[in-house]
Structures are given as C-alpha cells and as structure tokens.
N, C-alpha and C positions, 0 to 999 in steps of 0.2 A: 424656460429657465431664466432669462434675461427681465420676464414680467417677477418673477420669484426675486429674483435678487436688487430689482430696483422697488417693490413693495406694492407693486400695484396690481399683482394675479388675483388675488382675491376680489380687486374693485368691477375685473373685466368678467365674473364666470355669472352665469347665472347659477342659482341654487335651488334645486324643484324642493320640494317636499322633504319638510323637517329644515329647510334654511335658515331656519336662526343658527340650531347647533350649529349645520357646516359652517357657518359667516363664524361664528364666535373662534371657531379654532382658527380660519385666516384668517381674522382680525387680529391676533395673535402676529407678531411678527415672525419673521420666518428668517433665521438665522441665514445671510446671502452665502459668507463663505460655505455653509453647510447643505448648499444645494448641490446636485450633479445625478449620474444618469450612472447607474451599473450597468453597462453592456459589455458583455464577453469580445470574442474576437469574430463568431460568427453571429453577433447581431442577437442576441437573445439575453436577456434581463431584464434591469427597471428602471423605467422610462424617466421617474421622477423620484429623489428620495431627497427628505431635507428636517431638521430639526428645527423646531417653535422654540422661540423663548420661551422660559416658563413661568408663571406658574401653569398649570404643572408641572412637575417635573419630568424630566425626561421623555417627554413627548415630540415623537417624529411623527412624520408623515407621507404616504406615499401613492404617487398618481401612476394608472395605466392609462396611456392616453391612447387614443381611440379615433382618426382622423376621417372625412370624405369629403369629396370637392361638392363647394356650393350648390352646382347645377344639379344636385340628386335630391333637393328636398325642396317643397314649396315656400313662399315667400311667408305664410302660417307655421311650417313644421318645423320640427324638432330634427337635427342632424340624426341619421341613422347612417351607422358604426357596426365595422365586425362587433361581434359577441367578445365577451371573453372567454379564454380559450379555459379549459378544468382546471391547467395548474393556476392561471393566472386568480379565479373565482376564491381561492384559498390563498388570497394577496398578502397576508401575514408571512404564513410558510412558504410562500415563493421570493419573497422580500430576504427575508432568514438564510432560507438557501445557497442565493447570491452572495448576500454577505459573508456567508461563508467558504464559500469558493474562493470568491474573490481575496478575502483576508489568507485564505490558506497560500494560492498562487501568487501573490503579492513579491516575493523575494524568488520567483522559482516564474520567469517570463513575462509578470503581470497583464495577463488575456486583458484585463478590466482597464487596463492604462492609468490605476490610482495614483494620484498623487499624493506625496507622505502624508499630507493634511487633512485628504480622503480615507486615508487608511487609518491614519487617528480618530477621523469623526466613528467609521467602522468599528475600531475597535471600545470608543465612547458609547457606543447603540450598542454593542455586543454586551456591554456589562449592564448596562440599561435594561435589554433585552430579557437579561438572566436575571435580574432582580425581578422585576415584570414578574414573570413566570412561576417562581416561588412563589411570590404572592399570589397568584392566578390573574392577574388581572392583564392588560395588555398598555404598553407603550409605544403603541401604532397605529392610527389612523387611516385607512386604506380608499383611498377615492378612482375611479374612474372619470375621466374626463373626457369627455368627447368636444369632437374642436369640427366647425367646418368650415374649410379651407376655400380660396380663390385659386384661379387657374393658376395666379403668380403666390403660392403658396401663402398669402397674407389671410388674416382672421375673415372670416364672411360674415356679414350681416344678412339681417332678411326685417320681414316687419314684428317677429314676435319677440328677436334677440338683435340688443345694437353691438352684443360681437357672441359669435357664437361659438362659443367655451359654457358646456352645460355640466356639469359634476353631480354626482350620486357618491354615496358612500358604499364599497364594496362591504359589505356583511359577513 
C-alpha cells in the first residue's frame, strides 16, 4: 500500500508476459488517497483496491496478493504462492461483493473499518461499476501479485528478480 501511494509499486513488480499492457496501466498514476484493503472483521476480502487517474475513465484496479518466505524458492525461481482460492479466480465478482457488503454494513457496525472517504471512493466504483456493466464492458483490472518475503517480512531478492513482486493479470 505505502509503494501505491508514494508511486513507486509499479517501478518495483516484475511483469511476465503481456508487460507492456500491465506497465501501461501502472504507469498510470494511482490515485494515493484511493488505495486501501477491504477486509471484514474475520480477515476475509481484498487485499488491494485503488483507482487510476484517467484517461480512462473510471478505471480501478485490484491485487490479490499472494505471499512465501524467501528460503522456498531458488536463487533462479519464481516465488511459488498459495493458488487462488474459486471465489478469489472470479476477482471482479468477489471485488463487487465486498463492496457491497461493505457499503451496506457501513452505518450498521462497519466490519470493513471504512473511512467516509473509503466509503465515498466505494460508492464512486459502485456507479462506475453499474455504468461498466450496461455497456458490458468492465471498469476493473484484476491482478494477482505474488511477493517473496524475508524472515524479517521485507521484499526478497534472488538473481532473477531485484525485488520479488511478480504480477499476472487474473482473467
């Protein structure tokens, strides 16, 4: 969150295959106030949700990030990360979902802890969302990120990544 909102997450990920597109949309700057994390009160939502300036319009973006410590991958490989779970695979409608919980419970406990600014950007993506949708097309961006970690929870290197944050696009 803190590389999102100082402008630099995009500088540090690597991008496999198709990496221009991913690069072009985090080249895009990433609205800071409009970053944060949906999780409920038992630990369950999304990890990463944040709005691009645009053009285009009304384009967010959202990471499930995907973590293992250093010592499980060789100095050549690639961080290997839980899977994503079935709901998580359909990162649009689980993104949606949140959002919508969250916006409903907002004035009745708020599980999601949003702040009114959060709940504003929520309800800005909500009508986003719905315009999207009429048109058929989408206003969301769904990325997986995988991160590997040091014992002291810091970014890991190895020789093939000098920080290893590797992102895909969930489909």
């Amino acid at each position: 969150m803190a590389l999102a909102k100082n402008g630099t997450l995009h500088k540090m990920m690597h991008l496999p295959a198709k990496g221009k597109q991913v690069a072009q949309t985090f080249n895009r700057a990433i609205i800071p106030e409009s970053v944060f994390s949906l999780q409920n009160s038992s630990g369950h939502g999304i990890d990463f949700f944040a709005e691009l300036v645009p053009p285009p319009p009304n384009q967010w973006i959202t990471l499930d990030v995907k973590a293992t410590m250093r010592k499980t991958f060789s100095n050549w490989g690639t961080p290997r990360t839980p899977g994503l779970s079935e709901v998580q695979k359909d990162a649009v409608k689980n993104l949606y979902s949140h959002v919508q919980d969250s916006m409903r419970a907002f004035n009745d406990g708020n599980p999601y802890n949003l702040t009114k600014e959060q709940y504003a950007a929520l309800r800005r993506f909500d009508r986003h969302y719905q315009i999207a949708r009429e048109a058929k097309t989408s206003c969301v961006t769904a990325y997986e990120l995988k991160l590997g970690m040091t014992e002291g929870f810091q970014l890991a290197t190895n020789q093939k990544y000098p920080s290893m944050m590797v992102l895909k696009e969930i489909k």
